[in-house]
C-alpha positions as a Markdown table, in Angstrom:
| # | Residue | x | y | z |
|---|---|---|---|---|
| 1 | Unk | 150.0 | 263.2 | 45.4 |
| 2 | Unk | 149.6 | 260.0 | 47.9 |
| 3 | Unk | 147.9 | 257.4 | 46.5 |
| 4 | Unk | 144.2 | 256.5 | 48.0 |
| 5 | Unk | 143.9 | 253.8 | 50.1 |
| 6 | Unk | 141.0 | 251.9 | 50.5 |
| 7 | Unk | 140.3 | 248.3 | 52.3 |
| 8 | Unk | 139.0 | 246.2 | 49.4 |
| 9 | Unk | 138.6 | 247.2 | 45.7 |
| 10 | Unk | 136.4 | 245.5 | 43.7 |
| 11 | Unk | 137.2 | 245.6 | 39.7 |
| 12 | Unk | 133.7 | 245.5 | 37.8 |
| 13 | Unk | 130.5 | 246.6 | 38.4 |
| 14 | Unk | 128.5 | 244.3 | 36.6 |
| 15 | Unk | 126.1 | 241.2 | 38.5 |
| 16 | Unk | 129.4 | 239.9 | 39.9 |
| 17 | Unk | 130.6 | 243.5 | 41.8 |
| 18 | Unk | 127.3 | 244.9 | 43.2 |
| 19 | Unk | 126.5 | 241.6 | 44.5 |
| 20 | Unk | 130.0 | 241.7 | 45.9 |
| 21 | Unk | 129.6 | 245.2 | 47.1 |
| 22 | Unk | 126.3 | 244.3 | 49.5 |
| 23 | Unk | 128.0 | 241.3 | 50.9 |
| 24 | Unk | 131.1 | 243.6 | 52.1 |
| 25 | Unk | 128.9 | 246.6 | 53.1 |
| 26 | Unk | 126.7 | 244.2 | 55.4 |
| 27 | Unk | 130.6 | 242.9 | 56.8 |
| 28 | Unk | 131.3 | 246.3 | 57.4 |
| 29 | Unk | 134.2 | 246.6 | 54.8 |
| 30 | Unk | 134.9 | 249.9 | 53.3 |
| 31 | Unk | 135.5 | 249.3 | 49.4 |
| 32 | Unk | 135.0 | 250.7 | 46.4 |
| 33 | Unk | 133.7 | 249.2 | 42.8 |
| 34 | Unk | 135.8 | 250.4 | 39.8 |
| 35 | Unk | 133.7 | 249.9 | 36.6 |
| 36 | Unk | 135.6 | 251.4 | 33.2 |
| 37 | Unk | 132.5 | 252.0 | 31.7 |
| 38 | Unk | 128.9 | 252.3 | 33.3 |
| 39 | Unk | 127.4 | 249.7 | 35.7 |
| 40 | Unk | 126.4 | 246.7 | 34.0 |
| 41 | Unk | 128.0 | 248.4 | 31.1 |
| 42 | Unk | 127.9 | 244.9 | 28.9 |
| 43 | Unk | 124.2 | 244.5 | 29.0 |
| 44 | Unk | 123.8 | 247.8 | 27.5 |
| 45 | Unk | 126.7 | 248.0 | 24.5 |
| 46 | Unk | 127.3 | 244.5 | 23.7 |
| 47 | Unk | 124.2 | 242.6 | 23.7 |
| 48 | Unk | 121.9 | 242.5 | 20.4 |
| 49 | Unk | 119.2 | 244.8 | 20.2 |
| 50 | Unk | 116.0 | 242.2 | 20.7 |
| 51 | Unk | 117.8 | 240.1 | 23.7 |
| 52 | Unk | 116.4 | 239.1 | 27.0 |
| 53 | Unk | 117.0 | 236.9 | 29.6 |
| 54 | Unk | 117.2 | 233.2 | 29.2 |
| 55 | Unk | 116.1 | 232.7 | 32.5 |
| 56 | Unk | 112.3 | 234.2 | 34.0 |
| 57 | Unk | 113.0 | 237.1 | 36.5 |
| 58 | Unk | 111.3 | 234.9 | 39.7 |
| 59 | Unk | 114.5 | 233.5 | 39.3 |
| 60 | Unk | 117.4 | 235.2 | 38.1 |
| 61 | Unk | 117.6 | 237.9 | 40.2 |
| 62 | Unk | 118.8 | 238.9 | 44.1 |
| 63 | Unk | 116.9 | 237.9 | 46.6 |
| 64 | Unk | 116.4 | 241.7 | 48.1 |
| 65 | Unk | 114.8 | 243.0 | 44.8 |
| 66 | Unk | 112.1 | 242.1 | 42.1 |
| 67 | Unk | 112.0 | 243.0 | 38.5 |
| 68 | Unk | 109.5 | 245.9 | 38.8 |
| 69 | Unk | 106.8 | 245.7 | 35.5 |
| 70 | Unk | 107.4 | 242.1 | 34.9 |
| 71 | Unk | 105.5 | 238.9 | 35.8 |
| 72 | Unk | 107.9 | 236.5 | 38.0 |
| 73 | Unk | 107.4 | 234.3 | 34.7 |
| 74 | Unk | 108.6 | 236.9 | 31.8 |
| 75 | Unk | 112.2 | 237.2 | 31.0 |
| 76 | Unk | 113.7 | 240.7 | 31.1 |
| 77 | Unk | 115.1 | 242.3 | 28.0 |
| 78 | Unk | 118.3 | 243.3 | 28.3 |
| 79 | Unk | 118.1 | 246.8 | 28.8 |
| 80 | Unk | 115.8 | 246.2 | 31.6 |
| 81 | Unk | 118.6 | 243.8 | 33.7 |
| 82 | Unk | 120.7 | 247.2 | 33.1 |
| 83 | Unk | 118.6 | 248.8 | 34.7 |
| 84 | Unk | 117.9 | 246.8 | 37.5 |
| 85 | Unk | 121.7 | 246.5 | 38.7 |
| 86 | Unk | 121.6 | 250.6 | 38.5 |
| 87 | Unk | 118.4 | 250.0 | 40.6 |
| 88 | Unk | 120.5 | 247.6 | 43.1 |
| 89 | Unk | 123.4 | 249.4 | 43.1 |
| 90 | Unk | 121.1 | 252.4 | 44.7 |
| 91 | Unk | 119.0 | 250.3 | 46.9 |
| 92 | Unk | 122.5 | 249.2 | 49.0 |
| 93 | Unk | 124.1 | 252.6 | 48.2 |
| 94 | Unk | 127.5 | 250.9 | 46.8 |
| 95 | Unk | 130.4 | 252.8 | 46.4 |
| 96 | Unk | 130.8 | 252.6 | 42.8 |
| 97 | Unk | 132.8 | 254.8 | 40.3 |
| 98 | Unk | 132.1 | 254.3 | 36.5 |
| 99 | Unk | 134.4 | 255.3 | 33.7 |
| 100 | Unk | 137.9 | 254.1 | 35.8 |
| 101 | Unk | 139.4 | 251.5 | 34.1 |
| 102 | Unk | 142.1 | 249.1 | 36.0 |
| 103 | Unk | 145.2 | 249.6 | 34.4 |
| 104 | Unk | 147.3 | 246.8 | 36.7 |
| 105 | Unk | 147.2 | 245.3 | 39.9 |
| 106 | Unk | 150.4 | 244.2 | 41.7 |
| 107 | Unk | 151.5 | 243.0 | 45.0 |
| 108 | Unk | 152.7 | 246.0 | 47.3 |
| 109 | Unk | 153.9 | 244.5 | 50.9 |
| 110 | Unk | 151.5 | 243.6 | 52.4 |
| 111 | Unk | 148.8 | 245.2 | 50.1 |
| 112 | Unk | 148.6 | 245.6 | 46.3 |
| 113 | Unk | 148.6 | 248.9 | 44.5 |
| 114 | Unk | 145.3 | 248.9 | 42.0 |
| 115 | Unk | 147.1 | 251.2 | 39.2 |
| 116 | Unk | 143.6 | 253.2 | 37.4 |
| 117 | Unk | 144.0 | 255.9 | 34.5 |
| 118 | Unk | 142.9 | 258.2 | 37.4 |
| 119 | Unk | 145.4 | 257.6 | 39.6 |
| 120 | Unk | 146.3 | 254.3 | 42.3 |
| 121 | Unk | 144.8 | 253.1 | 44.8 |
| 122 | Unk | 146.3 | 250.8 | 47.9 |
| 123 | Unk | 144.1 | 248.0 | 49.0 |
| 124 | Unk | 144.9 | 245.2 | 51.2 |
| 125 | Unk | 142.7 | 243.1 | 48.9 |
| 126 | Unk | 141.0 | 242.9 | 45.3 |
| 127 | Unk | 138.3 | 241.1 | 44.4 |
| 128 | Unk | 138.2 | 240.8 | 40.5 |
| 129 | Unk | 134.2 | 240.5 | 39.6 |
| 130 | Unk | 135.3 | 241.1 | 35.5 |
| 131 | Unk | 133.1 | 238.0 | 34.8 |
| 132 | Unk | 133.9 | 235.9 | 31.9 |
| 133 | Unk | 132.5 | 237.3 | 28.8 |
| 134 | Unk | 136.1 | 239.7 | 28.1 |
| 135 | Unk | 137.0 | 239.9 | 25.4 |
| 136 | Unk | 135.1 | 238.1 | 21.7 |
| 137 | Unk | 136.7 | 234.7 | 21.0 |
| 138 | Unk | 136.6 | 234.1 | 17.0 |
| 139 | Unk | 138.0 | 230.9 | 15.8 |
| 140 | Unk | 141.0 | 231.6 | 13.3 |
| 141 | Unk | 138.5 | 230.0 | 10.3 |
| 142 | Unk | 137.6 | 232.7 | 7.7 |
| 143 | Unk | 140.3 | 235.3 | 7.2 |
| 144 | Unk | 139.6 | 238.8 | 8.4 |
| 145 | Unk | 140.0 | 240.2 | 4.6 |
| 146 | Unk | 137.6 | 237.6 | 3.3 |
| 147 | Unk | 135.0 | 239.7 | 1.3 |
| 148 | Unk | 132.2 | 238.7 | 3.8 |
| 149 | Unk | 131.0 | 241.2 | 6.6 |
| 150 | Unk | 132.4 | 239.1 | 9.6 |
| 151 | Unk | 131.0 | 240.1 | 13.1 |
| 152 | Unk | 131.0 | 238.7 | 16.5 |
| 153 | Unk | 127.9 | 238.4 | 18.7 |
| 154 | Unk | 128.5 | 240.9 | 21.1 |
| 155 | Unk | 128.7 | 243.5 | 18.0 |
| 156 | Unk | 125.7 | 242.2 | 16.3 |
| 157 | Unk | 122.8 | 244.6 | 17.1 |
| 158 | Unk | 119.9 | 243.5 | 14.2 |
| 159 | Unk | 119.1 | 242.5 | 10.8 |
| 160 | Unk | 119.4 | 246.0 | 9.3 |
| 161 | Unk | 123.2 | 246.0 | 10.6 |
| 162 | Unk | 124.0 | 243.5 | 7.7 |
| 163 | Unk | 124.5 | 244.1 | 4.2 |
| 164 | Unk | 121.8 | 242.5 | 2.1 |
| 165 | Unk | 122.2 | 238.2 | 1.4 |
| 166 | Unk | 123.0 | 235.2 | 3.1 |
| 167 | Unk | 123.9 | 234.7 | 7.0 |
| 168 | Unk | 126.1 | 231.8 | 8.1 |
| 169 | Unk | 126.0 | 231.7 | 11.8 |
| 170 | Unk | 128.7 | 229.8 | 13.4 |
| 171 | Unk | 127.2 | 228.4 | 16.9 |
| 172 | Unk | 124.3 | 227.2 | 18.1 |
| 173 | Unk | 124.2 | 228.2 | 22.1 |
| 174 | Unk | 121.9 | 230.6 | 23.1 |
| 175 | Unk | 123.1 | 233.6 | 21.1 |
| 176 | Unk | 123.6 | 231.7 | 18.1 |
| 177 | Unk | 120.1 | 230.3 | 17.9 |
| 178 | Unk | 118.1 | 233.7 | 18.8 |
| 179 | Unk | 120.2 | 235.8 | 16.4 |
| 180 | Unk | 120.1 | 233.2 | 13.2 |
| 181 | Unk | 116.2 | 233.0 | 14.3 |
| 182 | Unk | 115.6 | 236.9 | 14.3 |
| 183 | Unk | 117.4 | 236.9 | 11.1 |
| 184 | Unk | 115.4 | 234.2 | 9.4 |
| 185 | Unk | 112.3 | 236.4 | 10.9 |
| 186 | Unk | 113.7 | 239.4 | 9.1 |
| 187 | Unk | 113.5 | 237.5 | 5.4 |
| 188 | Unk | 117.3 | 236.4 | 5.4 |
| 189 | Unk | 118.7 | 233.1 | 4.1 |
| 190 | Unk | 120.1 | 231.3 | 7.2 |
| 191 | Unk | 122.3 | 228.7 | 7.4 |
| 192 | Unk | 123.5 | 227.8 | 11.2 |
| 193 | Unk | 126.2 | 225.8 | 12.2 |
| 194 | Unk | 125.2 | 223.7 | 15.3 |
| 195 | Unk | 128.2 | 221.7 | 17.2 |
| 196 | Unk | 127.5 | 219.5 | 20.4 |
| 197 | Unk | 125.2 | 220.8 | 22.6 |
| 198 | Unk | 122.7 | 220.6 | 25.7 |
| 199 | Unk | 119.0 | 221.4 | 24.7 |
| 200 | Unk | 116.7 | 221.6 | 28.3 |
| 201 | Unk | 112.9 | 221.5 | 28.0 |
| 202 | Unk | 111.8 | 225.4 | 28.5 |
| 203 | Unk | 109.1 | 224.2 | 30.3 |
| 204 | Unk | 107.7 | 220.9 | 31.1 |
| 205 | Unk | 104.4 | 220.0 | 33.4 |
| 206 | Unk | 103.9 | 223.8 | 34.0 |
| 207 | Unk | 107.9 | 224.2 | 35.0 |
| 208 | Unk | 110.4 | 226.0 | 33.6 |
| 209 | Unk | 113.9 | 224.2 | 33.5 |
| 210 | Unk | 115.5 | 225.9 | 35.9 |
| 211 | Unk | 112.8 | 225.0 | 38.5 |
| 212 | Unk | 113.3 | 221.5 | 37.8 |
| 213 | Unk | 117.1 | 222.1 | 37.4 |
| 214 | Unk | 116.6 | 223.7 | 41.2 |
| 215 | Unk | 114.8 | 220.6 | 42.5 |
| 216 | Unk | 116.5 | 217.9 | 41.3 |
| 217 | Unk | 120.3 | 219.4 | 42.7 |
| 218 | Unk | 121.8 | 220.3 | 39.2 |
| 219 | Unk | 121.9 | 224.1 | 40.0 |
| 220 | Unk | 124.5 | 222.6 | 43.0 |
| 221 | Unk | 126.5 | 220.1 | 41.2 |
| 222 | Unk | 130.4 | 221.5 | 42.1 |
| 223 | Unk | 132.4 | 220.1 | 39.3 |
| 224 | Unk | 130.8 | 220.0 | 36.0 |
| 225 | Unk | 130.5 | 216.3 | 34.3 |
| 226 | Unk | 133.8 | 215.0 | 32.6 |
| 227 | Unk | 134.0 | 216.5 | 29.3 |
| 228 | Unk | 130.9 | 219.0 | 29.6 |
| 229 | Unk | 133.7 | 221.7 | 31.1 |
| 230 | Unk | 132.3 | 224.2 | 28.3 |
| 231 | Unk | 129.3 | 222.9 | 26.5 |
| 232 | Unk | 127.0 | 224.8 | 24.8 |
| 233 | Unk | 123.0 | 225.5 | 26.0 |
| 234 | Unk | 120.5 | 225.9 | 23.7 |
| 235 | Unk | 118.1 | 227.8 | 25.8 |
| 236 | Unk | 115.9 | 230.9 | 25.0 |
| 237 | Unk | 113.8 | 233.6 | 26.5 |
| 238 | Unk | 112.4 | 234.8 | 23.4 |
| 239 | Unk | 109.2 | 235.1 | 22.0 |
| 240 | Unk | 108.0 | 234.5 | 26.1 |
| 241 | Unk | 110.3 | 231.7 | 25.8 |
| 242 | Unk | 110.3 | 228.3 | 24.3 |
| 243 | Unk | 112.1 | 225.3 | 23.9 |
| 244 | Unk | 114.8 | 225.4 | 21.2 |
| 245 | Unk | 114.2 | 222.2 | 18.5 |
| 246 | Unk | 116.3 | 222.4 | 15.5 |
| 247 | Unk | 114.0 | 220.3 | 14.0 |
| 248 | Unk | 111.2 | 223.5 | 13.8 |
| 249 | Unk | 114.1 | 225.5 | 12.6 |
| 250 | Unk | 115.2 | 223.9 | 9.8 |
| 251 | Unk | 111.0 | 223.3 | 9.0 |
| 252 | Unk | 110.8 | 227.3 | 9.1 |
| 253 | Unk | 113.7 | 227.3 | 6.2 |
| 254 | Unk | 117.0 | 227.7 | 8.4 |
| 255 | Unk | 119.4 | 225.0 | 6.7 |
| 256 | Unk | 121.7 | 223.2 | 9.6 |
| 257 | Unk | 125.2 | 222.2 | 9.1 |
| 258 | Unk | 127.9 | 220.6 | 11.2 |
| 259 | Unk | 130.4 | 222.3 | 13.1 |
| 260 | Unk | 132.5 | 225.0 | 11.1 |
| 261 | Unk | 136.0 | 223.4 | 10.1 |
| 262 | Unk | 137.9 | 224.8 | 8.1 |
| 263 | Unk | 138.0 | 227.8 | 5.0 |
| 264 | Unk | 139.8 | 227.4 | 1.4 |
| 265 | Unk | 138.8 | 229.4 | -1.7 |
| 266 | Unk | 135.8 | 230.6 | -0.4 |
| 267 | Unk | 134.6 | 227.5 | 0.7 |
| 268 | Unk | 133.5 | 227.1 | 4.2 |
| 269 | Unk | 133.7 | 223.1 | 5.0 |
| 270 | Unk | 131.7 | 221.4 | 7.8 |
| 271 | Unk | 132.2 | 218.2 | 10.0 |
| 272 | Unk | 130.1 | 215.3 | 9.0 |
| 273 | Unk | 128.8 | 215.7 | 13.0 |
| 274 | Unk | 125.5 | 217.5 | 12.3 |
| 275 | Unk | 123.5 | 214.5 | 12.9 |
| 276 | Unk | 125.5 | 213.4 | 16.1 |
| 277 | Unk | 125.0 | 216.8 | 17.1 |
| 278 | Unk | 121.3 | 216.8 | 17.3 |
| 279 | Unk | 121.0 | 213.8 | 19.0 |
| 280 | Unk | 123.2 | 214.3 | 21.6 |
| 281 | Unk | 121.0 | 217.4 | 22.1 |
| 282 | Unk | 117.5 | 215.1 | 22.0 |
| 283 | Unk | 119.7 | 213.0 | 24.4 |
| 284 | Unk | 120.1 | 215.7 | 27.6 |
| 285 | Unk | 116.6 | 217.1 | 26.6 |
| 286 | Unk | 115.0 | 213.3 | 27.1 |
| 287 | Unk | 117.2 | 212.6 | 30.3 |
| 288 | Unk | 116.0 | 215.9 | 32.0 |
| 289 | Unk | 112.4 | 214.6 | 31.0 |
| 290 | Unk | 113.2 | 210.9 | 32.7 |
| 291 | Unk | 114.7 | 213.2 | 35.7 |
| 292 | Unk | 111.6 | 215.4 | 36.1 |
| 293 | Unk | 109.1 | 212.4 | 35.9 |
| 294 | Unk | 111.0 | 210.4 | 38.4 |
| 295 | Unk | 110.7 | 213.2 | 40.4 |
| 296 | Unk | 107.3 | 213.8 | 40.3 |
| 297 | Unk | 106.5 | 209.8 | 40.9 |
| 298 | Unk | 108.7 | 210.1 | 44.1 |
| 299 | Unk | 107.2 | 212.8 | 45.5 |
| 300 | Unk | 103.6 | 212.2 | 44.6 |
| 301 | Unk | 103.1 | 215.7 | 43.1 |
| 302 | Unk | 99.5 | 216.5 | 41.3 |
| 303 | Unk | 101.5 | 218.0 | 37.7 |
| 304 | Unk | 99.9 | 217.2 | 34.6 |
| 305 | Unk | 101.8 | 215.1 | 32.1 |
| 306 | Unk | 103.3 | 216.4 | 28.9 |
| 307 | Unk | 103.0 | 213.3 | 26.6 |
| 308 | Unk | 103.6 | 216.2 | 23.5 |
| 309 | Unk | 107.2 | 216.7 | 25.1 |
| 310 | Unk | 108.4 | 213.6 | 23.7 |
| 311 | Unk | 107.3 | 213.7 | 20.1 |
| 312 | Unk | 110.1 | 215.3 | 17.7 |
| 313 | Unk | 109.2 | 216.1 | 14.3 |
| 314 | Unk | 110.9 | 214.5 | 11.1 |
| 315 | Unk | 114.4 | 214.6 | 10.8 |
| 316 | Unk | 115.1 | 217.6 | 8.1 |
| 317 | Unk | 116.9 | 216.8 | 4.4 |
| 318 | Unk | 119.5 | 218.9 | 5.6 |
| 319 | Unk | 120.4 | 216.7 | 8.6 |
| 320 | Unk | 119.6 | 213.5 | 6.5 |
| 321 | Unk | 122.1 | 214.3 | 3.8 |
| 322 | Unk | 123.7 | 217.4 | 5.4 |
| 323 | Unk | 126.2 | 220.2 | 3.4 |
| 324 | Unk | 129.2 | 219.4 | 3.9 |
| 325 | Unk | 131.0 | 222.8 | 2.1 |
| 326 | Unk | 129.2 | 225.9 | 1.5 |
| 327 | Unk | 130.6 | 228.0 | -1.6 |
| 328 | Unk | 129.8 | 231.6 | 0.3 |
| 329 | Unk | 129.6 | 233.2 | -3.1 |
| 330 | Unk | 127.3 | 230.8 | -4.6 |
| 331 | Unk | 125.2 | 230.5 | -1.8 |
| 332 | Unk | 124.6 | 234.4 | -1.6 |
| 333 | Unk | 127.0 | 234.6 | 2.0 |
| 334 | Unk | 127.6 | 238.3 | 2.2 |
| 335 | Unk | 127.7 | 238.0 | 6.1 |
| 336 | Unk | 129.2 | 235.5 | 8.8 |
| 337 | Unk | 128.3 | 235.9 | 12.6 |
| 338 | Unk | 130.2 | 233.9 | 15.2 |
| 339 | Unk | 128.3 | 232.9 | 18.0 |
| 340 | Unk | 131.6 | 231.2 | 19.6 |
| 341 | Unk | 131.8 | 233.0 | 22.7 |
| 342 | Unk | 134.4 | 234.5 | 24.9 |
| 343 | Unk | 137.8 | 234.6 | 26.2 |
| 344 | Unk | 139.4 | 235.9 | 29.2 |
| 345 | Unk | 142.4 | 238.5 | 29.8 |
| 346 | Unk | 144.0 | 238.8 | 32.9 |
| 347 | Unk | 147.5 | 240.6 | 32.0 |
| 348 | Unk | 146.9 | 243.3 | 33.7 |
| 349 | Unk | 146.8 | 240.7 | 37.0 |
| 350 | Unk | 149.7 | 241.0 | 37.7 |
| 351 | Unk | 150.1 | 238.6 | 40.5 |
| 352 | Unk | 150.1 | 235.1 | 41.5 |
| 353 | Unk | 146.6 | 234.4 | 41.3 |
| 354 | Unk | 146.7 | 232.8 | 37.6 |
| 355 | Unk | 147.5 | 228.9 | 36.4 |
| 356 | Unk | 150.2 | 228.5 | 33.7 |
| 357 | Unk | 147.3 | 228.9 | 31.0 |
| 358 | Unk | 146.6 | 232.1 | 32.2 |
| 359 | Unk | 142.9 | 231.0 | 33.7 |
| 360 | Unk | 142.5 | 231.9 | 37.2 |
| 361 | Unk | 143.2 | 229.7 | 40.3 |
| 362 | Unk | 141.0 | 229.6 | 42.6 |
| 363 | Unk | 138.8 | 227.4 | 45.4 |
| 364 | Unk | 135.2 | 228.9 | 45.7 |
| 365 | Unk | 136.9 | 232.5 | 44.4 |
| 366 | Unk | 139.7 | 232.3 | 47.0 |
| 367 | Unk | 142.7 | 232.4 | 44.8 |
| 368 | Unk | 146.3 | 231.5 | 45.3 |
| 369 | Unk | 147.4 | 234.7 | 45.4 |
| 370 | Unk | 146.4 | 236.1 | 49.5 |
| 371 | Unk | 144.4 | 238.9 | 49.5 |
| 372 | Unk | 143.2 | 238.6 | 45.8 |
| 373 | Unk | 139.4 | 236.7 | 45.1 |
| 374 | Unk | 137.5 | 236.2 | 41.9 |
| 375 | Unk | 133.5 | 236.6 | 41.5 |
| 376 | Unk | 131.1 | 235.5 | 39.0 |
| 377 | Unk | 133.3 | 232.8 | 37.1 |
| 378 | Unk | 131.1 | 229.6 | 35.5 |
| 379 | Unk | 131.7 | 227.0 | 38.1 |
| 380 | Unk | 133.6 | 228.6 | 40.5 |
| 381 | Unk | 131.6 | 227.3 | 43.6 |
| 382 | Unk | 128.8 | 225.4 | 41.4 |
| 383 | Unk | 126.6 | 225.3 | 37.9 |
| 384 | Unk | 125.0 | 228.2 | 38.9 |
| 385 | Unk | 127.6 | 230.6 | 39.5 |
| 386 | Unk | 127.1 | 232.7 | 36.3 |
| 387 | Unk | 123.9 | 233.5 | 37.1 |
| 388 | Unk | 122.5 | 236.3 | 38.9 |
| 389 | Unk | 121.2 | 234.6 | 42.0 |
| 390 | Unk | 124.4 | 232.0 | 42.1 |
| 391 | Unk | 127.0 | 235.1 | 42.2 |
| 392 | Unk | 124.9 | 236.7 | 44.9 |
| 393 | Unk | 125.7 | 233.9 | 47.0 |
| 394 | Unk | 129.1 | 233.5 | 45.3 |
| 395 | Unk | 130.0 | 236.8 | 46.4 |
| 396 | Unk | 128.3 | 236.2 | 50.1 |
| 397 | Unk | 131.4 | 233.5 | 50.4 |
| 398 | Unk | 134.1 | 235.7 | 49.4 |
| 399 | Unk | 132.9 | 238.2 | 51.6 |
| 400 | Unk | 133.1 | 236.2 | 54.5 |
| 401 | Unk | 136.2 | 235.2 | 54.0 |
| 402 | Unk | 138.0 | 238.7 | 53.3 |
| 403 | Unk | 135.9 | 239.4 | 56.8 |
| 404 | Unk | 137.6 | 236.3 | 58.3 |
| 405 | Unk | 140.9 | 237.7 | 57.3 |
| 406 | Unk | 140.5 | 241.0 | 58.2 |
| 407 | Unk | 140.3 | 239.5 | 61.8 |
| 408 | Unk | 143.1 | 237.4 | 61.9 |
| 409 | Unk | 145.3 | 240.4 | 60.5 |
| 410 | Unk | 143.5 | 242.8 | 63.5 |
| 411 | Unk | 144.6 | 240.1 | 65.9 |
| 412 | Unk | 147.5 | 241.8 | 68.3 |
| 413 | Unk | 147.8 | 239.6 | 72.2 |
């Protein structure tokens, strides 16, 4: 049987390849999204049970639709973002096919050949929209046969999923601190391990921190400061969100430690950098306050003040004389979560679009291989890229340039 040929395939039908579907139907470009499971498939099977969004739904969304049965301030539970890509995906009618997974995709003349368990297609160009959360990255710390339940955070569904004890939570980013909060809700002993970080204000004078992130340009910085390349935010939707102090978590009976180090004998041993760890955090949390207030001075805007926004709590014991080794057996640890998250895969790209470390390269999604484009990448035209609204106009760009190259190669004099 010949193999299909289609104009553009898109790999992924997540946030990344429906936004990248309406940019290439409004071009005019016949394409088709390959998803291998359902659309938005990660939102449904590997997100916790209680999740939702860490940003309100005013704002992360696509511009052409609205969260239906949700205030613009709310934050969407995970099931309902599901939902509203389906929603999208019907609104702009885009070609997708669930349940095909991408096997390989190689150069083929002039084209590539997109090799799928149901058969391969011929494209003249790909445009991978996998995102970056592939594949669970677990530092090599605690040996798998340790006698402790060990689960990542994209398998963790709820308390009742764990045996009965302890919970060391390894990662204090988003996931980390709503998981070892929901577990310290549910009656568990928590102890969470909290390594540098960036802690924004969830609001401040009557904004959330993505308006003020918005106003002040920081959604459109390009490159991301020296050293930040991957840091962690401590931001949550929760609860109708709230700003995430480590201080009120440890007051609530959570016990902090450093960043996880190293395992011997059942001993879990942390970095004496717990301390360091939380101020750094204070740190980005007072400098987006300084930021927001210089902003409101300079434009004369009528917000009120948030004098409470500055005033932390007492530093905990267990930051004053942190734990430096945790005896999981003594302690009652029957169950360790890593919150550490992800890693990519690309070998079945099987083309020239990858850096020696494997990591794609790319300028704005364009990559170095002709013909083959990435969408939904952190950075990969700004800060915002991961998000929904910053892919939408990720993809937009990529778009335009497959449409830009689609008329050079129709040229003929």
């Amino acid at each position: 049987m010949a193999d299909e040929r289609i104009d553009v395939v898109v790999i992924g039908a997540g946030q990344a390849g429906i936004a990248t579907s309406e940019h290439l139907r409004r071009q005019g470009i016949p394409h088709v999204v390959l998803e291998r499971g359902r659309i938005a498939e990660r939102w449904r099977s590997q997100r916790w049970d209680s999740l939702v969004t860490n940003g309100p739904v005013w704002h992360d969304r696509f511009p052409n639709l609205e969260f239906s049965g949700l205030g613009p301030d709310e934050f969407a539970t995970k099931e309902a973002v599901a939902d509203y890509f389906v929603e999208y995906a019907d609104q702009i009618d885009a070609p997708v096919r669930e349940g095909i997974e991408v096997t390989s995709v190689r150069r083929d003349g002039p084209g590539f050949r997109v090799e799928t368990a149901d058969g391969a297609i011929q494209a003249q160009q790909v445009v991978v929209a996998t995102g970056p959360f592939q594949l669970p990255a677990v530092p090599p710390i605690v040996p798998a046969d340790t006698a402790v339940t060990q689960l990542h955070s994209s398998d963790y569904r709820n308390p009742d999923q764990l045996p009965e004890g302890a919970v060391l939570v390894v990662g204090a980013g988003s996931s980390g601190v709503q998981i070892a909060d929901e577990l310290l809700a549910s009656g568990r002993e928590v102890y969470l391990s909290v390594g540098p970080h960036d802690r924004p204000p969830r609001r401040y004078r009557e904004r959330d921190f993505v308006w003020w992130l918005g106003v002040l340009g920081l959604w459109d910085l390009t490159t991301p400061p020296e050293g930040a390349e991957h840091v962690t935010i401590a931001v949550s939707g929760a609860d109708g969100g709230r700003t995430i102090d480590f201080r009120e978590l440890a007051a609530s009976g959570m016990t902090l430690v450093g960043r996880s180090e190293s395992y011997a004998d059942g001993v879990v041993r942390f970095a004496p950098d717990l301390a360091d760890n939380i101020a750094g955090g204070d740190a980005n949390y007072l400098g987006l306050l300084d930021a927001a207030d210089a902003y409101v001075a300079r434009h004369g805007l009528d917000l009120p003040e948030g004098p409470d926004a500055r005033v932390f709590g007492p530093t905990p014991d267990c930051v004053k004389d942190p734990v430096l080794s945790l005896d999981l057996a003594d302690a009652g640890v029957t169950s360790i979560i890593w919150a550490t998250g992800f890693r990519s895969d690309y070998s079945w790209l099987q083309v020239d679009a990858l850096d020696a470390d494997g990591r794609p390269a790319h300028r704005r999604g364009v990559s170095t291989e002709p013909g083959v484009y990435f969408v939904g990448l952190p950075w990969l035209s700004r800060r915002g890229s991961t998000f929904i609204w910053g892919v939408w106009h990720d993809a937009g760009y990529v778009a335009d340039h497959i449409a830009t190259q689609r008329g050079y190669a129709a040229y003929r004099p």
